[in-house]
C-alpha positions as CSV (number, residue, x, y, z in Angstrom):
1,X,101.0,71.9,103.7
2,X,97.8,74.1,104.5
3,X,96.0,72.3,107.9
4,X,91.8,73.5,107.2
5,X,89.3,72.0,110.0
6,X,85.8,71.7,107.8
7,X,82.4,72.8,110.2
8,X,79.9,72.5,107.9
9,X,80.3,75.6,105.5
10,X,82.8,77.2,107.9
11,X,86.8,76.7,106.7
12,X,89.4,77.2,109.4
13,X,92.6,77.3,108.0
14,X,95.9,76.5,110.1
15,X,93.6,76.2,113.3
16,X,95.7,76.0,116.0
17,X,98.0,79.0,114.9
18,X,95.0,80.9,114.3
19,X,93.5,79.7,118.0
20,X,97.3,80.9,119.3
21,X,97.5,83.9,117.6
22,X,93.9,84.5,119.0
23,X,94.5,84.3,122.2
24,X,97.4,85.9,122.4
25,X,95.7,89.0,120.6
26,X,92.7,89.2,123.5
27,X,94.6,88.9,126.0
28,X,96.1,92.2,125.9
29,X,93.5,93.8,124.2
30,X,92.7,95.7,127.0
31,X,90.2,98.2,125.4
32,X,87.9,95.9,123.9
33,X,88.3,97.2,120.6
34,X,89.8,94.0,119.0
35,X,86.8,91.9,120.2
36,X,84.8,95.0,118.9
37,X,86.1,94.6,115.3
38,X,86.1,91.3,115.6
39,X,81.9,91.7,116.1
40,X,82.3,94.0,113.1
41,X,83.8,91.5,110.8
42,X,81.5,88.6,111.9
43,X,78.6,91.4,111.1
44,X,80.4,92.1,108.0
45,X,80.1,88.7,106.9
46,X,76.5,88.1,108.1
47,X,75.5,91.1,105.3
48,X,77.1,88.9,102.7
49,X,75.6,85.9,103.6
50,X,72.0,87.1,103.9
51,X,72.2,88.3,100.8
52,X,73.6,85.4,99.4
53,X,71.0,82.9,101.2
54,X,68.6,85.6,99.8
55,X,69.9,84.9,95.9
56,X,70.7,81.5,96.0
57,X,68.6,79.9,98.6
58,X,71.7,78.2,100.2
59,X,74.6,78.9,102.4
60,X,78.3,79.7,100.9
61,X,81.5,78.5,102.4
62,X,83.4,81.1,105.2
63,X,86.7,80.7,105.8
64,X,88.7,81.8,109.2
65,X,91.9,82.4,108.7
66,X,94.4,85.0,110.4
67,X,94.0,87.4,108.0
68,X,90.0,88.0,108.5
69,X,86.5,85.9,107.3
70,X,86.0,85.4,103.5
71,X,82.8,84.5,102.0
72,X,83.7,81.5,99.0
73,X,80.6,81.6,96.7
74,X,81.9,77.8,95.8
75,X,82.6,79.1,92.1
76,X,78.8,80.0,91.3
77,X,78.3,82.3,88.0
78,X,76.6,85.7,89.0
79,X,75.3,88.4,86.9
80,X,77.3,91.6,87.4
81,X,74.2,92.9,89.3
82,X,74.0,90.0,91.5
83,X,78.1,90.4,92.0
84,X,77.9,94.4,93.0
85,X,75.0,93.7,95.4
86,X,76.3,90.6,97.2
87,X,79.6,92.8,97.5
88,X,78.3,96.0,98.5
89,X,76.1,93.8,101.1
90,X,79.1,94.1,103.8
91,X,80.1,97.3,103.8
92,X,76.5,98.8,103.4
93,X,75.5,96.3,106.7
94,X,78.4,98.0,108.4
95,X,77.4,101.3,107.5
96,X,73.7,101.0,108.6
97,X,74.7,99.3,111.6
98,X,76.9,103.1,112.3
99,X,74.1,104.6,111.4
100,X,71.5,103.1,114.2
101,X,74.5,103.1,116.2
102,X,75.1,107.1,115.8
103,X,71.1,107.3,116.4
104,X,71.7,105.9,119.5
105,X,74.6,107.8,121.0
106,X,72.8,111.0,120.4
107,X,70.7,109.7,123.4
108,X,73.5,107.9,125.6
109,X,77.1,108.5,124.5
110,X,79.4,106.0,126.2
111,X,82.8,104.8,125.1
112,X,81.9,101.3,123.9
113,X,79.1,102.5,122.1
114,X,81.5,105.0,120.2
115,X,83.9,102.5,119.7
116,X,81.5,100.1,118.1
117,X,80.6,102.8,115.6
118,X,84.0,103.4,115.1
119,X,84.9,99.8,114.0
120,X,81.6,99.1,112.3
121,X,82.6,102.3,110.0
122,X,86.7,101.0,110.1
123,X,85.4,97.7,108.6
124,X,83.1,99.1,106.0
125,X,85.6,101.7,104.7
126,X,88.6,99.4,104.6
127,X,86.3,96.9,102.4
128,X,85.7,99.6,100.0
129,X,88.9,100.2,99.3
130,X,90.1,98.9,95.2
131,X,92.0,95.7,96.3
132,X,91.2,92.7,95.7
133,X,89.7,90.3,97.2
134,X,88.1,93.4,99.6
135,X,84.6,94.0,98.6
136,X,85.4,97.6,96.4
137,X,87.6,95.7,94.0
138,X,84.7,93.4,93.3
139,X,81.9,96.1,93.3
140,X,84.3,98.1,90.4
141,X,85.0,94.6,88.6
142,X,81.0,94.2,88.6
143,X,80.1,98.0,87.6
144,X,83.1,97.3,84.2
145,X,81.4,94.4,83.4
146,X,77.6,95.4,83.3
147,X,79.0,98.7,81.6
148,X,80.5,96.6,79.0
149,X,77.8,94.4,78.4
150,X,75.3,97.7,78.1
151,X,77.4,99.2,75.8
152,X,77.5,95.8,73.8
153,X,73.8,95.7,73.5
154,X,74.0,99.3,72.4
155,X,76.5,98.9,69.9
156,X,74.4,99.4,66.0
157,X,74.7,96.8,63.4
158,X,78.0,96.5,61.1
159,X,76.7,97.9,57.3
160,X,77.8,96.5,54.4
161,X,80.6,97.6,52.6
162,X,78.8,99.0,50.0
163,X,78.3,102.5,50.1
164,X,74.9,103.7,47.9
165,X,75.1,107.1,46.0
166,X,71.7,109.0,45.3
167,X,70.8,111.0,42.7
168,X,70.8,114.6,42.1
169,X,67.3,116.3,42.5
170,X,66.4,119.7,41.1
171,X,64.5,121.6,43.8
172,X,61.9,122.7,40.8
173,X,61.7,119.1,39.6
174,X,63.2,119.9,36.4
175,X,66.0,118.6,34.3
């Protein structure tokens, strides 16, 4: 039996094992860079929901559990366009987040700062990979089907079975 504590449109599923598990994690994560890709994933997520509150004008359901975040789209159909681009939101939100983050240790390198661009570049790249549910399985799934559908709207018109022969012309108009 699954245990799920309902916020709103947040989902925490088996809550006090994931609290446990938690805690337990932080507590020797020393470094920092647990709580850093932690702040990645939420980050992550934020991409996809902006995007999503941008499409649909409403929130969709996240769910916590001890494998990561998850964005449920509560079983809304999407265009393959609108599919790629809610998908690709995350990673490219991570990867633009690197990016200002690079920016800025060209001026002040520290050791957090590099270790937030590392993890903000861990957590796009690992959602790209081809599995699903991660965001590359659906971006590929999305790119098929609009490529399909093109190449269905480009397809020509069955003829007829019937095949019609034309005559012989002279090139002098003769007989």
């Amino acid at each position: 039996m699954k245990r799920a504590l309902h916020i709103g449109p947040l989902v925490f599923r088996d809550p006090v094992l994931l609290c446990g598990v938690l805690y337990v994690l932080l507590w020797f994560d020393a470094s920092g860079f647990l709580r850093l890709g932690l702040c990645a994933a939420f980050l992550h997520e934020w991409g996809h929901i902006l995007v999503y509150w941008a499409m649909f004008r409403t929130f969709p359901t996240i769910e916590v559990t001890l494998t990561g975040f998850c964005m449920r789209t509560r079983g809304r159909s999407m265009t393959p366009q609108q599919t790629f681009w809610l998908a690709a939101a995350g990673p490219l939100t991570n990867v633009l987040l690197a990016a200002l983050w690079a920016v800025r240790l060209e001026q002040e390198a520290t050791i957090w700062g590099s270790a937030f661009w590392a993890a903000n570049l861990l957590t796009g790249a690992f959602n790209l990979l081809p599995i699903p549910p991660l965001d590359g399985a659906q971006m590929g799934l999305a790119l098929r089907e609009a490529l399909r559908q093109r190449n269905q709207g480009l397809q020509f018109p069955q003829k007829s079975g019937k095949i019609k022969r034309m005559k012989k012309r002279s090139v002098n108009g003769g007989t």
